[in-house]
VEXDREN-2710 file (C-alpha; in Angstrom, 1 decimal):
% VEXDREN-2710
k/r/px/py/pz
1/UNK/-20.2/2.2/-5.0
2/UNK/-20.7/4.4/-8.7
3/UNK/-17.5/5.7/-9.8
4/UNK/-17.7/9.2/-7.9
5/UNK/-17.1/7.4/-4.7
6/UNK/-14.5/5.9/-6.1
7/UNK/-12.5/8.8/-7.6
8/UNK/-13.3/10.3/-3.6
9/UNK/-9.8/11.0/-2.4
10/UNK/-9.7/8.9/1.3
11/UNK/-9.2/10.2/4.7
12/UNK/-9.2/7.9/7.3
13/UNK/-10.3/8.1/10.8
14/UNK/-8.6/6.1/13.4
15/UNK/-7.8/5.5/17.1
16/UNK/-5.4/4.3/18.9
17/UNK/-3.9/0.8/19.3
18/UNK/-5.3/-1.9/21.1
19/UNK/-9.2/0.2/20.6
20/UNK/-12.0/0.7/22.9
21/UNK/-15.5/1.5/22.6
22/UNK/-14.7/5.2/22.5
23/UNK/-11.9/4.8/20.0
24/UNK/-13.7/2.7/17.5
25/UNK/-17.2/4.0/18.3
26/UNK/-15.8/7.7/17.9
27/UNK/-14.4/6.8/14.9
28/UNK/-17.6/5.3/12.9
29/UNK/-19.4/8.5/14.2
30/UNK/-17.1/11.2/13.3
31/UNK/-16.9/9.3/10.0
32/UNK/-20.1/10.1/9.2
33/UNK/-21.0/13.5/10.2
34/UNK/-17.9/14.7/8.1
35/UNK/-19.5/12.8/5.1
36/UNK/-22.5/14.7/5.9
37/UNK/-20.9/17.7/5.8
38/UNK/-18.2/16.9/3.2
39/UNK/-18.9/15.2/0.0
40/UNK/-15.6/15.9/-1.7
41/UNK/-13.6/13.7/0.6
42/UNK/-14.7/10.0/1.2
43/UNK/-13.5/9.8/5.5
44/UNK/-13.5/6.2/6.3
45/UNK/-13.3/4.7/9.8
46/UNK/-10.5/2.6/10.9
47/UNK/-8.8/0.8/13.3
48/UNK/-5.2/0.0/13.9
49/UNK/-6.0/-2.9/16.0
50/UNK/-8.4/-6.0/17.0
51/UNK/-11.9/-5.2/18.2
52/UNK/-12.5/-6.4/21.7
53/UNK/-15.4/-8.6/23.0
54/UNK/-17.2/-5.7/24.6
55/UNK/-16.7/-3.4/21.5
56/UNK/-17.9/-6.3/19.3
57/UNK/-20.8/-6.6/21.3
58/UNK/-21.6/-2.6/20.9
59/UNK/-21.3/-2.9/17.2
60/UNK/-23.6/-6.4/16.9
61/UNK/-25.9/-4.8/19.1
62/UNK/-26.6/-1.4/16.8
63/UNK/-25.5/-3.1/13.4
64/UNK/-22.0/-1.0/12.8
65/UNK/-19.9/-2.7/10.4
66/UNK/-16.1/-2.8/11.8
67/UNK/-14.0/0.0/10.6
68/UNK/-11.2/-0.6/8.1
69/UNK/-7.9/-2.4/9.4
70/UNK/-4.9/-0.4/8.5
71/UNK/-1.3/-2.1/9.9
72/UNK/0.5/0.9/9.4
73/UNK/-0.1/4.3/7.0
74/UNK/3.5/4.3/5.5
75/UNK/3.4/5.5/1.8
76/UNK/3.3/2.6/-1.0
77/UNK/3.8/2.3/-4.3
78/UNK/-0.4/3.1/-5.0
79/UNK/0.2/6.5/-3.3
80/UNK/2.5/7.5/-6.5
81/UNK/1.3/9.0/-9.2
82/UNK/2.6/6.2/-11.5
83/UNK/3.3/6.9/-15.0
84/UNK/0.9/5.0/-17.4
85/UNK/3.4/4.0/-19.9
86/UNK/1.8/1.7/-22.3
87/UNK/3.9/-1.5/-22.8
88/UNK/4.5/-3.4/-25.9
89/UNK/5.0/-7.1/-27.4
90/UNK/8.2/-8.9/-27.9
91/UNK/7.9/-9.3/-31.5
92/UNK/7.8/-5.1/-31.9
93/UNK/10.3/-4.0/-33.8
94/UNK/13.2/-1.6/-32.4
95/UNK/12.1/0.9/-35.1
96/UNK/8.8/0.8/-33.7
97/UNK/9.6/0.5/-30.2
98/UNK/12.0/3.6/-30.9
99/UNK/9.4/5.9/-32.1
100/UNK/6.7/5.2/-29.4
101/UNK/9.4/5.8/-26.7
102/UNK/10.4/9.1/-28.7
103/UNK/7.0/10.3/-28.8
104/UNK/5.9/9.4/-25.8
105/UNK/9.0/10.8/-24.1
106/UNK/9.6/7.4/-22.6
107/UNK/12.7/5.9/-22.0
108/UNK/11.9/2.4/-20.8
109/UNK/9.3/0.5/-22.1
110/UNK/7.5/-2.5/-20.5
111/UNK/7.6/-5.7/-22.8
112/UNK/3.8/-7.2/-21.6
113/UNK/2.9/-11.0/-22.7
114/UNK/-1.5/-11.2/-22.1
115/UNK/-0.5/-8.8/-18.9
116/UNK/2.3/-10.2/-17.7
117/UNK/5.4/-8.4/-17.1
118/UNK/8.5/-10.2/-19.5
119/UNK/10.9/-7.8/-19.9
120/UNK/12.4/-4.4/-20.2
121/UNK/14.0/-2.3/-23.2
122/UNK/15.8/1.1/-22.6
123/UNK/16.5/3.8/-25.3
124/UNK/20.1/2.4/-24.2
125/UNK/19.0/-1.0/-25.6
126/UNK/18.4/-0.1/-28.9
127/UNK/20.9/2.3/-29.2
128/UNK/23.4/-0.3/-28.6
129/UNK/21.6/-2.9/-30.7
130/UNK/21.7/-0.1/-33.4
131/UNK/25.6/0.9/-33.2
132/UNK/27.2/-2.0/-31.8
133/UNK/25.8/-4.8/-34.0
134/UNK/28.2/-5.8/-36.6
135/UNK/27.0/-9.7/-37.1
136/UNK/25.2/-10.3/-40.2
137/UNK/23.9/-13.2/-38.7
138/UNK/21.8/-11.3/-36.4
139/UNK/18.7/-10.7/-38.5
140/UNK/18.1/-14.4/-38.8
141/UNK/19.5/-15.2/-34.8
142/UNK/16.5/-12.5/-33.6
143/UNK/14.2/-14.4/-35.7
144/UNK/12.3/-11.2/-37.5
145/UNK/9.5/-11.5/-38.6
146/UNK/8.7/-10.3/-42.1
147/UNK/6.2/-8.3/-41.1
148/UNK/8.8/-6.6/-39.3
149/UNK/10.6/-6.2/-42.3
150/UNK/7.9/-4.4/-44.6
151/UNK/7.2/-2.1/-42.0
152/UNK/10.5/-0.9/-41.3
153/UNK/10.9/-0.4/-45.1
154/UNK/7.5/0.6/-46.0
155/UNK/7.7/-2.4/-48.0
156/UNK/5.5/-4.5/-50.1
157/UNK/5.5/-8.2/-50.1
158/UNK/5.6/-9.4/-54.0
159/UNK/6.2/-13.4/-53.2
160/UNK/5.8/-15.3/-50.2
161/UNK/3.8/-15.2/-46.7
162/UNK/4.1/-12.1/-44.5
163/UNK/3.7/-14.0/-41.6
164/UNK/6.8/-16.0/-41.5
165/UNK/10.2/-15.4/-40.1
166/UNK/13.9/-14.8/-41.7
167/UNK/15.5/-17.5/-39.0
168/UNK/18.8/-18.7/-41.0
169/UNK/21.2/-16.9/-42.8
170/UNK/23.2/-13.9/-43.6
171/UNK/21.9/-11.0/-44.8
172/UNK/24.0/-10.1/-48.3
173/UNK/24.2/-6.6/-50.0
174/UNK/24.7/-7.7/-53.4
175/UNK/26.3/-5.3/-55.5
176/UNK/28.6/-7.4/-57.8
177/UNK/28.6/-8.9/-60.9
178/UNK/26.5/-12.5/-60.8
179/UNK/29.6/-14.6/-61.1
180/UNK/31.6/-13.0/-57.9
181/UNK/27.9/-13.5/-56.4
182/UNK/27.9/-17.0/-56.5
183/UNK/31.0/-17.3/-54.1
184/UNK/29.6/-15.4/-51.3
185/UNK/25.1/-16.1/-51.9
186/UNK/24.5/-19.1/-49.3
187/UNK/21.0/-20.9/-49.2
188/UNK/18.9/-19.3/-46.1
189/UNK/20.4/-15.9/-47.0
190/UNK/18.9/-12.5/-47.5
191/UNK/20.0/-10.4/-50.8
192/UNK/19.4/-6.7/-50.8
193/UNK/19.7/-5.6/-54.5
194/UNK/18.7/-3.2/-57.3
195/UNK/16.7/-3.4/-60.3
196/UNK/19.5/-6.0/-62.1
197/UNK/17.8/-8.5/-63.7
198/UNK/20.7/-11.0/-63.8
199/UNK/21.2/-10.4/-59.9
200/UNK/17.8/-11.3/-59.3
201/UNK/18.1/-14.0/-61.2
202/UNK/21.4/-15.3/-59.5
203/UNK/20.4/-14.7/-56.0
204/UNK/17.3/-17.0/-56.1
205/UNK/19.0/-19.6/-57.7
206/UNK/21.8/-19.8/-55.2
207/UNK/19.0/-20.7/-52.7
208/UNK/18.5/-17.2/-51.2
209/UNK/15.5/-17.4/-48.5
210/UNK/14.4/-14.0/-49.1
211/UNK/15.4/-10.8/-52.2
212/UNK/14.7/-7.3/-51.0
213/UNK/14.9/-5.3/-54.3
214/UNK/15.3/-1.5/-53.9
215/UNK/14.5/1.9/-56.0
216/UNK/10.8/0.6/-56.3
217/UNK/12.3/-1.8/-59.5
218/UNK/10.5/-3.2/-61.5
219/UNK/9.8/-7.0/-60.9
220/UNK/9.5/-8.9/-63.8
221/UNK/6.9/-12.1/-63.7
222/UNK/9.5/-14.6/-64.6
223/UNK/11.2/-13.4/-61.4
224/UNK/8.1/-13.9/-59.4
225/UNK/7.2/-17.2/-60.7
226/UNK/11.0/-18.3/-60.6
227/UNK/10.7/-17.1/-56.7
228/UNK/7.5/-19.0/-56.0
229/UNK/9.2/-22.1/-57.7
230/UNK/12.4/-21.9/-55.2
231/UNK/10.4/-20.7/-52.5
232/UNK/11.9/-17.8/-52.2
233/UNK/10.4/-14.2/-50.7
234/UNK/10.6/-11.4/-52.9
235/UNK/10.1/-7.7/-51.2
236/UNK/10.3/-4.7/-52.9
237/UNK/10.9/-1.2/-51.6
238/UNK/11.1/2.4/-52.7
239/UNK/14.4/3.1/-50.4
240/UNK/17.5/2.9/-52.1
241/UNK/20.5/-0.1/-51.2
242/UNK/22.3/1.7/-48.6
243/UNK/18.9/3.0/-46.4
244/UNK/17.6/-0.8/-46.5
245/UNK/21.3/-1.3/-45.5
246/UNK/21.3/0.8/-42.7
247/UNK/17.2/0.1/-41.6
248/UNK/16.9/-3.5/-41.5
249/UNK/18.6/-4.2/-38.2
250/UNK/15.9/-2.1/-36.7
251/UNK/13.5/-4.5/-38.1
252/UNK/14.4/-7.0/-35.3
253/UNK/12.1/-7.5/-32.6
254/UNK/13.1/-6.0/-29.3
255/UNK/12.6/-9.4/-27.6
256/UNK/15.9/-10.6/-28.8
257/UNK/17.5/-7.1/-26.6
258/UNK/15.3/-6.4/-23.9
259/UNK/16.2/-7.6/-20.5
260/UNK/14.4/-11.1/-19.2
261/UNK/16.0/-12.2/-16.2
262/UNK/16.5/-10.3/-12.8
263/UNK/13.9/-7.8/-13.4
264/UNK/13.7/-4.8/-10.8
265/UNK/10.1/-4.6/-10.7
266/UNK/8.1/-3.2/-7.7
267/UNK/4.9/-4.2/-6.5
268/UNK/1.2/-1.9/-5.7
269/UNK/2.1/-2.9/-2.3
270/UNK/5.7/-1.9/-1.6
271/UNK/6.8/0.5/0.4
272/UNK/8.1/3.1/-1.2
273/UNK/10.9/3.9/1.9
274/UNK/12.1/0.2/0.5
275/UNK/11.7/1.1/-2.9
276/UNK/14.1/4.5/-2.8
277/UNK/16.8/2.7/-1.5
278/UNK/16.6/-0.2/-4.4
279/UNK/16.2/2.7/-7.3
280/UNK/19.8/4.0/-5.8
281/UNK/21.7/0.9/-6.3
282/UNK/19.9/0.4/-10.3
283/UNK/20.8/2.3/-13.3
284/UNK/17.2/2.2/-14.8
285/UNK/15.3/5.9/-14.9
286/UNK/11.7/4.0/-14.4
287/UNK/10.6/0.8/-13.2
288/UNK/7.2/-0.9/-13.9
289/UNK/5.0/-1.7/-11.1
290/UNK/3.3/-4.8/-10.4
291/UNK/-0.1/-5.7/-8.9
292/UNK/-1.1/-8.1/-6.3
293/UNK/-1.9/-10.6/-9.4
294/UNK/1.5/-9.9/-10.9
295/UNK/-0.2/-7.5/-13.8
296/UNK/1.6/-5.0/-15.2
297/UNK/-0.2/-1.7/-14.0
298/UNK/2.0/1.3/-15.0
299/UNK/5.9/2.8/-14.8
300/UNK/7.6/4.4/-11.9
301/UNK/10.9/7.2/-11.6
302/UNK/12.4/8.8/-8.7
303/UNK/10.8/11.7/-10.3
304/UNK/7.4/10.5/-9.4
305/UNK/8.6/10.3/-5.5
306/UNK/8.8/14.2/-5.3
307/UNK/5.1/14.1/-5.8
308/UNK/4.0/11.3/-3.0
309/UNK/0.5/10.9/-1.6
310/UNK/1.0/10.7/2.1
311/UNK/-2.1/9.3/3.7
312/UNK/-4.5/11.5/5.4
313/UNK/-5.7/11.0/8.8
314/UNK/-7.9/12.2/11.9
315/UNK/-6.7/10.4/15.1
316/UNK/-9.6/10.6/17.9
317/UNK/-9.2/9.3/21.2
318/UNK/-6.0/9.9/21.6
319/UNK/-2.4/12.5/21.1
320/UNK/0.4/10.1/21.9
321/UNK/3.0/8.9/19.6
322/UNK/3.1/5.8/21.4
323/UNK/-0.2/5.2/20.9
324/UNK/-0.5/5.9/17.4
325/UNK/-0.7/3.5/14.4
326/UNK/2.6/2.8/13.3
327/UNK/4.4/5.0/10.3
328/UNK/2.6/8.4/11.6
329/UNK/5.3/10.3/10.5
330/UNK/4.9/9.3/6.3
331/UNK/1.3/10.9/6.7
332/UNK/-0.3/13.7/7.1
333/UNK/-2.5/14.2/10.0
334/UNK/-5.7/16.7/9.4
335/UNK/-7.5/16.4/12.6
336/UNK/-7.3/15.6/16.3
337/UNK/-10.1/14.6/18.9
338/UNK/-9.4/13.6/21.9
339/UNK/-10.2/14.2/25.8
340/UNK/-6.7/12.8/27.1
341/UNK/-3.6/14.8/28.6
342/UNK/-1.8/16.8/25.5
343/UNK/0.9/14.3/24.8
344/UNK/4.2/13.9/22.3
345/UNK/2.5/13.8/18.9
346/UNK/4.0/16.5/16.6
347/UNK/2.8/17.9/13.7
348/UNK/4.5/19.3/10.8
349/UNK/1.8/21.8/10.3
350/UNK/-1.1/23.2/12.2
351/UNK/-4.0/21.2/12.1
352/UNK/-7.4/21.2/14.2
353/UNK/-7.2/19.9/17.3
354/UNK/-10.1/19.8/19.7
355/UNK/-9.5/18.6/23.4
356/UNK/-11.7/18.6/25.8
357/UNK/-11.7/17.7/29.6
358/UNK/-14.8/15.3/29.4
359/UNK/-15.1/11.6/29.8
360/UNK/-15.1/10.2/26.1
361/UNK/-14.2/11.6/23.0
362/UNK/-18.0/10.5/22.0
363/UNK/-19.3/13.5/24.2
364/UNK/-16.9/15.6/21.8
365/UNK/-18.5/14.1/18.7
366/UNK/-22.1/14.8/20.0
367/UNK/-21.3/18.0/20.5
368/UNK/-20.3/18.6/17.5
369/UNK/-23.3/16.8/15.8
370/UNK/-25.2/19.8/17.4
371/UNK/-23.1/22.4/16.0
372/UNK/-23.5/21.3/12.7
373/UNK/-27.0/20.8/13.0
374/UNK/-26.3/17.3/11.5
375/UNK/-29.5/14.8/13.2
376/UNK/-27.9/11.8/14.7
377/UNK/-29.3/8.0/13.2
378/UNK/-30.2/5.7/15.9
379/UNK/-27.5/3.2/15.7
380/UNK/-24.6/6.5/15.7
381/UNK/-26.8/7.4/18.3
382/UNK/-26.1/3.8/20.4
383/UNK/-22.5/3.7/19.2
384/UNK/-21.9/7.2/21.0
385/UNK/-24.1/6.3/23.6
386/UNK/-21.7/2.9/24.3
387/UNK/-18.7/4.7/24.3
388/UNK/-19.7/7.0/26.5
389/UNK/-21.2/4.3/29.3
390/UNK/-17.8/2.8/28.5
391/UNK/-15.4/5.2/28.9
392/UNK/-17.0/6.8/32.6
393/UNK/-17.8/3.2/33.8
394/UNK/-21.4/4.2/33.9
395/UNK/-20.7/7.1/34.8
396/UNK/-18.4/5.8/38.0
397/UNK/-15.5/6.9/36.6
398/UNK/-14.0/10.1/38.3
399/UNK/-13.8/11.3/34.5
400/UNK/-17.2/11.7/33.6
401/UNK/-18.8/15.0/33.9
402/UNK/-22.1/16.6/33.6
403/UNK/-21.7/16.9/29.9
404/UNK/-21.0/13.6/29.8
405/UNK/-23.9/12.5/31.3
406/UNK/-26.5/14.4/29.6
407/UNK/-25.1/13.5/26.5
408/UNK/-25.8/9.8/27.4
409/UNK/-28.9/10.3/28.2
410/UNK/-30.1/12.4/24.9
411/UNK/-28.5/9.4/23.2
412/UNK/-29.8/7.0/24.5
413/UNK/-33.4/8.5/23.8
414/UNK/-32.5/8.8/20.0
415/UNK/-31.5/5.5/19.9
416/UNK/-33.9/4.0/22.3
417/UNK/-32.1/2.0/24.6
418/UNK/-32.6/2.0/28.0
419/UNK/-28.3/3.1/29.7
420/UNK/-28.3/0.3/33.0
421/UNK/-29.5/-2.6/31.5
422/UNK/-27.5/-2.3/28.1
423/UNK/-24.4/-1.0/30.5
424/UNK/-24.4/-4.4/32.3
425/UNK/-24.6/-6.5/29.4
426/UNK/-21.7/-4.3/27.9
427/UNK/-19.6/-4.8/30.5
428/UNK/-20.3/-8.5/30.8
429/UNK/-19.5/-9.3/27.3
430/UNK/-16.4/-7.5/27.3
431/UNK/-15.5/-9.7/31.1
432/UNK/-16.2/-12.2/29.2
433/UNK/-12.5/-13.5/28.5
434/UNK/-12.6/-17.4/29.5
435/UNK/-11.9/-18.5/25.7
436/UNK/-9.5/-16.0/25.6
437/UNK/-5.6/-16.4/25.8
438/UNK/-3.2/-14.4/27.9
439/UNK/-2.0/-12.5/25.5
440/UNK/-5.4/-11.7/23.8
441/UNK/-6.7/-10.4/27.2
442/UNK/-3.3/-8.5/27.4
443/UNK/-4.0/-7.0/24.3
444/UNK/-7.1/-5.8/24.6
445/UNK/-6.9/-2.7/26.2
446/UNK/-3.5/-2.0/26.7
447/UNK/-1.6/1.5/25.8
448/UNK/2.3/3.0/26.1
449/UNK/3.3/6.0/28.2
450/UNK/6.4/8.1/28.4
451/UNK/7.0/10.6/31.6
452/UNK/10.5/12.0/31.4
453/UNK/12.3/9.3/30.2
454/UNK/10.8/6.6/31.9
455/UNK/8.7/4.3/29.6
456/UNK/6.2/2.2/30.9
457/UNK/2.9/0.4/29.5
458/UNK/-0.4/0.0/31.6
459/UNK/-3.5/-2.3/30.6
460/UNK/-6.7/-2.6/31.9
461/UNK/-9.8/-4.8/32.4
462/UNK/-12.9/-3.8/33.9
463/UNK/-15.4/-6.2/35.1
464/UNK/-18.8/-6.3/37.5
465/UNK/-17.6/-9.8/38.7
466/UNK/-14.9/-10.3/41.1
467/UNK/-14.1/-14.0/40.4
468/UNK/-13.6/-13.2/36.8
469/UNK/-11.3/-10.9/37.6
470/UNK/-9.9/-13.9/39.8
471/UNK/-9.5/-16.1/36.8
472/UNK/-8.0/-12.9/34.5
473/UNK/-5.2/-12.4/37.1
474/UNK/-4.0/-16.1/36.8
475/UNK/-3.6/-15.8/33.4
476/UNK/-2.3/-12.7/33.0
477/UNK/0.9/-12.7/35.7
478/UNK/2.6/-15.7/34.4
479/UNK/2.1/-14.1/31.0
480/UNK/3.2/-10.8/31.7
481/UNK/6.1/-12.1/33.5
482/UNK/7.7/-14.2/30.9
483/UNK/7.0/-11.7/28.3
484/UNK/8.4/-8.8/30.4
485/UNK/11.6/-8.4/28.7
486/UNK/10.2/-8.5/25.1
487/UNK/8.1/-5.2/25.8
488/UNK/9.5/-1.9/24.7
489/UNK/9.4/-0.6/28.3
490/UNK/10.8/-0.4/31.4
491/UNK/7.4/-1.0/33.7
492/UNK/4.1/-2.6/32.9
493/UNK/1.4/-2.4/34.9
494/UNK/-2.1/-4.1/34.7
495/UNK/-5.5/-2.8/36.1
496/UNK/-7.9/-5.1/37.2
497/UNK/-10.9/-2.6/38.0
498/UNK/-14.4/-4.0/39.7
499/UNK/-16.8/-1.4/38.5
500/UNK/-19.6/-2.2/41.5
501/UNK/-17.1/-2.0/44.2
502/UNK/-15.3/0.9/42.3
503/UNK/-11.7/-0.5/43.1
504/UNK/-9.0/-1.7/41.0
505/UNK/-5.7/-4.2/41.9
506/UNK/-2.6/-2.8/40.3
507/UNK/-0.6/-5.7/38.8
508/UNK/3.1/-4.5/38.8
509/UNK/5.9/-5.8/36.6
510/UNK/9.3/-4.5/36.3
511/UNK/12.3/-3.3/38.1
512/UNK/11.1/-0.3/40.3
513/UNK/7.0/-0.9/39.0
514/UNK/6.1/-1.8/42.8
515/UNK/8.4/1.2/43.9
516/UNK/6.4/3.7/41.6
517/UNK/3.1/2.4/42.3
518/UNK/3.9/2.5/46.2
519/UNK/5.0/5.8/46.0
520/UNK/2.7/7.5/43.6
521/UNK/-0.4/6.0/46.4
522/UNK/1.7/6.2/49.7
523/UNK/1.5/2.1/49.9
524/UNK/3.4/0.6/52.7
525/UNK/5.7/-2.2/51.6
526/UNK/4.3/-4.6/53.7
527/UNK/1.3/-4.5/51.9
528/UNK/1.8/-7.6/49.4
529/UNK/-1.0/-6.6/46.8
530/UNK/-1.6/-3.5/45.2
531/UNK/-5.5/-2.8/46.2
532/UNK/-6.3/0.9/44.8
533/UNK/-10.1/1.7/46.5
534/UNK/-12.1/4.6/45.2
535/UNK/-9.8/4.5/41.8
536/UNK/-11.1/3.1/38.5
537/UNK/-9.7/5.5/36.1
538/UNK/-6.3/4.8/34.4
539/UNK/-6.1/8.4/32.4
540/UNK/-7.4/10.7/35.6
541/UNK/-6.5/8.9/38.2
542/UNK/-3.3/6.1/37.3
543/UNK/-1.5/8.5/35.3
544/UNK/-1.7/11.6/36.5
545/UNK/-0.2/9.8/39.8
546/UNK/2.2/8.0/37.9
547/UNK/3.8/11.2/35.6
548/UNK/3.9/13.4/39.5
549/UNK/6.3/11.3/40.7
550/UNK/8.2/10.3/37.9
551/UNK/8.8/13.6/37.3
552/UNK/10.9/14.0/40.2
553/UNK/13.0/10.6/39.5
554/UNK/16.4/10.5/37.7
555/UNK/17.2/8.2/35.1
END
C-alpha cells in the first residue's frame, strides 16, 4: 500500500453482530463501489463478529478476503491528535531542557532512553530544582557532566577531559584571601574564582577536582601545567562570579529531577473514556503515549480531547441498536443500508439512509451499482449473488420480491455461476454444524429485539436436511437452557427452518416465550412443539407476529 492509501482517512463498513451472508457480503460490496466512486476516503469492510460456515464457504468460493474485525468503535488514544513533543536524554541539562520546553511551548518533556519511556520533567521540575536547591553538594550528587558545564557557561575547557563527571564535592565560590581559603577548599571540590593568580594557585593545591575561572582571565601556563600535574580541570568562562554562581545548578542533568517511578503513561490502544477519568485525578497538563511495543510515540492534554476522531461508519443490514457493534454512540455514523423494519438507532445528525422493502440488502447494493454506472467484478458479482440466495432462502422466503429475483439472476450471469446448484451447496455448508459447539451454533445467527419493553433474542438455522436439524436441537436446548439467565433478555427463541419443506420449529425459552409464541400463531397449548408450516422468515414473518402482540402486553 504507497503512502496515499495510507494517509486515506478510514471509514468502515459493517453489519451487524453475529453476520450473515448479506451482512458480510453487503459489506465487501458496498466497500468497493464507494472506492470506486470515492478516492479521498479509504471505506474498509468489517465485521463485528465471527464468519459462519456458510458465509465462509461464499467467500472461499469467489476468493473475498474476510472483512476487518472491529470489537467495538469506541475512540482510543490513536484517534487524538497527539502532540509530537520531541523527548530528550537524562543527561540534558535543565538549562537545556528549559529552553526547548520554552520554545516549543511545552510544559512536559518526555525523558526517552534508545525509545523507551524513563521519565518525565515539568516546567515545575526545574523551577523547583532552580529555587529550592540550597545544597552545595548537589552539583556533584546529580553527577554533571562537564559537558554540561561548558555549555551552560559557554565555557571552554583549558585542562582536563570534557567527558567526565564532577561526582564528589562542594562547589566553593572563592572570594577570599588564600589563607582563609585553605580552611574551607576540600579535595573533590569545585572553585569558581577570578583572575587571582594566588587563588588559582591555592585552590589546586588544596586538591580541588575542578577551577572555573571567570571574566575570560587570563590563564597562565604554570597554572595549566600545575592543573595537569594534580589532576585538576581548569574551565574558563567569559561570565562574571556571581552569573556562574547563579548558572551552574542548571548545568545538572534533568535525570537527577525528573520523575522515574509511577509514571501515568497511556497506551495507542487505550480508551480514551478510561483515559479522561485518570487525567482528572493527575496534576500533569500532558501525558506521553505509549505503543503496543512500549515506544514512546508522542504527548497527550485534555486539550487534545476537544478535538477527537470519532470513527466513521456505514452500518448495512441492519438499524437496531441492539444489533449494532458495541460503542455506536463514540462514532459517527455516515450511512445506513438496510431492508429491515426502521428500528431504535439514533443519530446525532442526518445521515443517508436507504431502506428498502426487498429481500437482502445485496439487492440495495446492486441497485445502486447501476445508478452509478460502476460495472460489477465477477466475484462482487457472486458475493451479491450469495447474499441474495441467502437471505430469500432461494427465493422461498416470503421476503423476496421480484427485484430480488432478477437481481440474482443478472448476478449470477456476471459472475457465472449457475443459482440451484451453488444454493444447495451454500446451504449445506452452512448445516454443516457437527464439529461445532452449542454455543458456536447459537452464535451464528442470532440477533436482539426490543417491542415495548419486552426484550427478547431470536436465532436461527436453516437447513435442507431434517435430521441435522435433529442433531442441532439436541445441542442447542440444553445449552440455551442453562445459559438462559446469563442473556440480556427476557425470551429467547430459536428457529430451526427446513428450507425444502418450508417450515420452521420455534424453540422457546423463558418465562411467557411459549405464551407469546402461542399467541402471536393461535397455537393450542396442548400442542407440545412449536411447528410453524408455511413460515421461514424471522424479519417478515417471526417478528412482525411477535411486536403485534407484544404491543398489547403490559410490563
Amino acid at each position: 500500500m504507497d503512502n496515499m492509501e495510507l494517509a486515506k482517512k478510514p471509514v468502515y463498513i459493517v453489519g451487524h453482530k453475529n453476520p450473515d451472508t448479506d451482512s458480510i457480503c453487503s459489506a465487501i460490496a458496498y466497500a468497493y463501489l464507494k472506492n470506486k466512486c470515492d478516492d479521498t476516503v479509504k471505506y474498509i469492510p468489517a465485521r463485528t463478529g465471527q464468519v459462519n460456515q456458510e458465509t465462509q464457504y461464499v467467500l472461499r468460493a469467489f476468493h473475498a478476503e474476510h472483512p476487518v474485525y472491529l470489537h467495538n468503535v469506541m475512540t482510543d488514544v490513536r484517534d487524538i491528535d497527539m502532540n509530537e513533543v520531541e523527548g530528550v536524554t537524562e543527561d540534558v541539562s535543565l538549562k537545556k531542557a528549559w529552553h526547548l520546553m520554552r520554545d516549543r511551548g511545552d510544559v512536559t518533556v518526555p525523558v526517552i532512553d534508545d525509545g523507551k519511556l524513563t521519565g518525565i520533567i515539568t516546567i515545575g521540575d526545574i523551577a523547583n530544582a532552580y529555587m529550592d536547591v540550597y545544597d552545595n553538594c548537589i552539583l556533584s550528587r546529580a553527577r554533571t557532566s562537564y559537558k554540561n558545564i561548558l555549555e551552560t557557561l559557554d565555557a571552554q575547557m583549558i585542562v582536563g577531559d570534557e567527558d567526565g563527571y564532577f561526582d564528589n564535592g562542594e562547589v566553593v565560590i572563592a572570594t577570599a584571601n588564600p589563607d582563609v581559603l585553605e580552611n574551607y577548599i576540600h579535595a573533590g571540590d569545585m572553585v569558581i574564582l577570578g583572575n587571582r593568580y594566588e587563588t588559582q594557585l591555592c585552590a589546586i593545591e588544596m586538591g580541588a577536582s575542578c577551577v572555573i575561572i571567570t571574566m575570560g582571565a587570563k590563564i597562565s601556563k604554570t597554572i595549566q601545567i600545575f592543573a595537569k600535574e594534580h589532576n585538576c580541570i581548569l574551565i574558563s568562562t567569559l561570565y562574571d562570579t556571581a552569573t556562574v554562581a547563579r548558572l551552574i545548578n542548571q548545568s545538572m542533568p534533568i535525570g537527577y529531577f525528573m520523575k522515574r517511578n509511577k509514571l501515568t503513561a497511556f497506551r495507542v490502544t487505550d480508551k480514551t473514556e478510561d483515559i479522561k477519568a485518570i487525567m482528572k485525578k493527575k496534576r500533569y497538563h500532558d501525558f506521553p503515549v505509549l505503543d503496543e511495543e512500549d515506544r514512546y510515540v508522542g504527548m497527550v492534554s485534555r486539550r487534545n480531547l476537544l478535538n477527537l476522531r470519532k470513527k466513521q461508519l456505514i452500518l448495512v443490514d441492519h438499524n437496531e441498536r441492539s444489533q449494532t457493534i458495541d460503542g455506536i454512540d463514540y462514532a459517527e455514523i455516515l450511512e445506513i443500508i438496510d431492508h429491515h423494519r426502521i428500528g431504535t438507532l439514533e443519530t446525532v445528525t442526518p445521515v443517508y439512509f436507504r431502506n428498502q422493502p426487498l429481500g437482502c440488502t445485496a439487492t440495495i447494493i446492486y441497485q445502486m451499482y447501476q445508478e452509478k454506472g460502476i460495472a460489477i467484478p465477477k466475484n462482487i458479482a457472486g458475493l451479491m449473488m450469495s447474499a441474495i440466495i441467502s437471505d430469500t432462502l432461494m427465493f422461498h422466503s416470503p421476503t423476496v420480491t421480484e427485484i430480488d429475483k432478477d437481481a440474482a439472476m443478472k448476478l449470477s450471469e456476471i459472475c457465472g455461476v449457475e443459482i440451484e446448484s451453488f444454493a444447495m451447496n451454500m446451504f449445506g455448508a452452512g448445516s454443516s454444524l457437527g464439529d461445532k459447539t452449542a454455543e458456536e451454533i447459537f452464535n451464528q445467527d442470532y440477533k436482539n429485539f426490543s417491542v415495548n419493553g419486552f426484550d427478547f433474542s431470536v436465532g436461527q438455522i436453516n437447513s435442507m436436511n431434517s435430521m441435522e436439524l435433529d442433531a442441532i436441537r439436541e445441542k442447542l436446548k440444553p445449552y440455551i437452557e442453562e445459559h438462559m439467565s446469563e442473556l440480556p433478555v427476557e425470551m429467547c427463541f430459536f428457529m430451526l427452518t427446513n428450507i425444502v419443506y418450508e417450515k420452521t420449529e420455534l424453540l422457546c425459552f423463558g418465562e411467557r416465550s411459549k405464551e407469546l409464541a402461542r399467541e402471536a400463531f393461535k397455537i393450542h397449548k396442548s400442542q407440545k412443539t412449536i411447528e410453524l408450516r408455511n413460515l421461514v422468515s424471522r424479519k417478515k414473518q417471526l417478528i412482525p407476529a411477535f411486536a403485534s402482540v407484544l404491543q398489547q402486553w403490559e410490563k
